[in-house]
N, C-alpha and C positions, 0 to 999 in steps of 0.2 A: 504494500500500500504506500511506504513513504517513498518508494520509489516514483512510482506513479507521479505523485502528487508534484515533484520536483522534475517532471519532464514537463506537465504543465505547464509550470511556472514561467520555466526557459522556453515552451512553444509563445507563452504569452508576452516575456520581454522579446519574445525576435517579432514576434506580431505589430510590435510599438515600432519598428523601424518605420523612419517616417518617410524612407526611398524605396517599400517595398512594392510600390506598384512599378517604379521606373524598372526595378531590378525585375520582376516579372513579363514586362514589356522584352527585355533583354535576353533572358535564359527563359527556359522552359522551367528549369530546378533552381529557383533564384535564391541564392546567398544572399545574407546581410551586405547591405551595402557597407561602403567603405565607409561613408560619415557616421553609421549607426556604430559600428566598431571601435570608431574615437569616438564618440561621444561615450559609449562605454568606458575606455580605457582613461577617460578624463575624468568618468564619476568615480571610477575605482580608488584614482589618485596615486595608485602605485603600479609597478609593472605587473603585469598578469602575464601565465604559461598558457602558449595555446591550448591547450587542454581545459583551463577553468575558462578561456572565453569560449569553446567549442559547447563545453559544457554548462554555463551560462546562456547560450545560444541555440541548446538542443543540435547541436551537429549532428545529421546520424553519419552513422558509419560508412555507408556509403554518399556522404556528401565528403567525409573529410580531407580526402584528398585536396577536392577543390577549393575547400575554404583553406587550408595550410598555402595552398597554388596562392590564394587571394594576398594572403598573410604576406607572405613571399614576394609579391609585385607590390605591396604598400610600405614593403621595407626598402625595394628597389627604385620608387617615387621620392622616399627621403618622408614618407608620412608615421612612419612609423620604426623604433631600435630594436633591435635585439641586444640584448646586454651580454655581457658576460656569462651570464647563469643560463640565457635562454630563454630568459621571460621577456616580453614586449614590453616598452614604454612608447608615449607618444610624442613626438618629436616636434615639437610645436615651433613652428617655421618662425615665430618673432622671436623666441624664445631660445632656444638651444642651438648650439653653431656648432658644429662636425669640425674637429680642427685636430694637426701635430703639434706635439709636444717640442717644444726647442729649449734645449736645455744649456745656464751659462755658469760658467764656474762659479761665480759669485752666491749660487743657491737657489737665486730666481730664477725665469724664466717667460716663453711667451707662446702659448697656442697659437697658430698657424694655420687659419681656416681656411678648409678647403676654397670655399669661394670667393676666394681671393682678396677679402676682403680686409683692412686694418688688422694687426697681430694685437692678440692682450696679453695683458704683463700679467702675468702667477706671483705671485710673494713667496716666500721660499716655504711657507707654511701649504701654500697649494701644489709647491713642486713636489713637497715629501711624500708624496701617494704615488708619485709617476717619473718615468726614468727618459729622459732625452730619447724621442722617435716615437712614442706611443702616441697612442690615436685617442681621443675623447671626446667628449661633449662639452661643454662648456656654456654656462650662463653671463654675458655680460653684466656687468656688479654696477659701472658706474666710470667714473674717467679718475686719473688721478691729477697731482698736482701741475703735473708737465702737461694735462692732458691726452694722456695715452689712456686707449680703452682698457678697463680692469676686467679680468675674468677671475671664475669659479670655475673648480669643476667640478661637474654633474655626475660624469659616468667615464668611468674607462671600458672605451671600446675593443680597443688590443693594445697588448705587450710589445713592444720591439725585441728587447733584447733578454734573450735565453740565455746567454753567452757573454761575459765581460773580461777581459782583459786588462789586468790591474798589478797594483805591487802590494806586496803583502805587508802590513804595518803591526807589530805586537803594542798595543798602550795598555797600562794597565792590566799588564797579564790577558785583554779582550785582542784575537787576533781580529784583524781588519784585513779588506783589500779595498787599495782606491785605485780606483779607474785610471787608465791611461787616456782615455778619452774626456777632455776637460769638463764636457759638458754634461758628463754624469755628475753630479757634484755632493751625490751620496755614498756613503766607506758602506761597502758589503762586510755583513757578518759573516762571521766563517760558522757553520752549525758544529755544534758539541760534538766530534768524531770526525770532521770534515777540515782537523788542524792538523793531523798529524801529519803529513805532508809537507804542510807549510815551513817553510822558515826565515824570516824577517829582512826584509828586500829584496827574496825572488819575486818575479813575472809570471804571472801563472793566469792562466784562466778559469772562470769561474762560473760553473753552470748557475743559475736563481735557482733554489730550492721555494724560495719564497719574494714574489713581489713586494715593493714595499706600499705600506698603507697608510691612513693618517696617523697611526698609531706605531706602528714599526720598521724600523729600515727594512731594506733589503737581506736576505738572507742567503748565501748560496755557499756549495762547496767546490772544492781542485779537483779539477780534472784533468789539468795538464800543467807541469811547471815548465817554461819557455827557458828559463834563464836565471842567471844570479847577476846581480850587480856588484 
């Protein structure tokens, strides 16, 4: 019975789609439209898995193909992310700007949207989740004192770098590797088992075991020592 009762539900939110006749004009098997799906994923307020909007929306089974197809071409419009986890958010074109990561020794740095538009400056508190080359989302915050557009970031999209290339630092008994590449301007950790290896001014590279997040650097171990200085 409480089965039942929650297919209803979901035939009656996809009944409120207010483009369901355009879409039945269109397909014979008509899908939620696209705007009915954002405006879903706008009341939701956070990412949903196609699976709970499939299921939100009574997909049957032999529709899902097509609605995952739909999903897929509203990602490929720029209307809609797929995040890291694989759950959708909505990409709200005033909102959210698709940009690289550029990263300067100094700590800061400045996302580089894709459309070509003004780069925004990160403070070093929004570099410390992302590593010079990675891809994100980003919220414009506001300009700063020069004038230069400020961001946030929203979402990391993708990782650049699996692999770094660094010199090995002992402080504090804590072994380190910093980049050789300036504009990473994060010291990888070395993980507990992932030192013995090391020894204090070899060149070694360094797979991420762990990206870094607002909360902790990066993490990685040796996997190859290049050299000693």
């Amino acid at each position: 019975m409480g089965h039942h009762k929650k297919k209803t539900q979901s035939s009656v939110l996809r009944d409120r789609d207010p483009y369901l006749e355009r879409e039945k004009q269109k397909y014979s098997n008509p899908l939620p439209s696209r705007e009915y799906v954002l405006d879903l994923l706008r009341d939701a307020g956070s990412p949903l898995y196609a699976e709970e909007l499939g299921h939100m929306l009574g997909i049957r089974d032999d529709e899902w193909t097509f609605f995952t197809r739909r999903l897929r071409a509203m990602e490929r419009d720029g209307e809609v992310i797929v995040n890291r986890k694989g759950a959708i958010c909505i990409a709200d074109k005033l909102d959210l700007i698709r940009a690289r990561i550029i990263g300067h020794r100094d700590g800061f740095g400045f996302a580089k949207p894709d459309d070509g538009s003004a780069d925004l400056f990160l403070s070093e508190r929004e570099m410390g989740r992302v590593l010079h080359g990675d891809r994100v989302m980003v919220r414009e915050t506001g300009t700063d004192r020069r004038g230069r557009r400020e961001g946030k970031i929203v979402e990391v999209l993708e990782r650049a770098n699996n692999r770094v290339v660094g010199r090995v630092l002992v402080e504090n008994g804590v072994t380190l590797v910093v980049p050789e590449n300036r504009r990473i301007s994060q010291e990888i950790l070395l993980a507990p088992g992932a030192r013995s290896k090391a020894v204090a001014g070899q060149v070694v590279v360094v797979e991420l075991v762990e990206q870094p997040t607002r909360y902790a650097q990066p993490i990685g171990k040796v996997v190859e020592v290049l050299g000693n200085y």
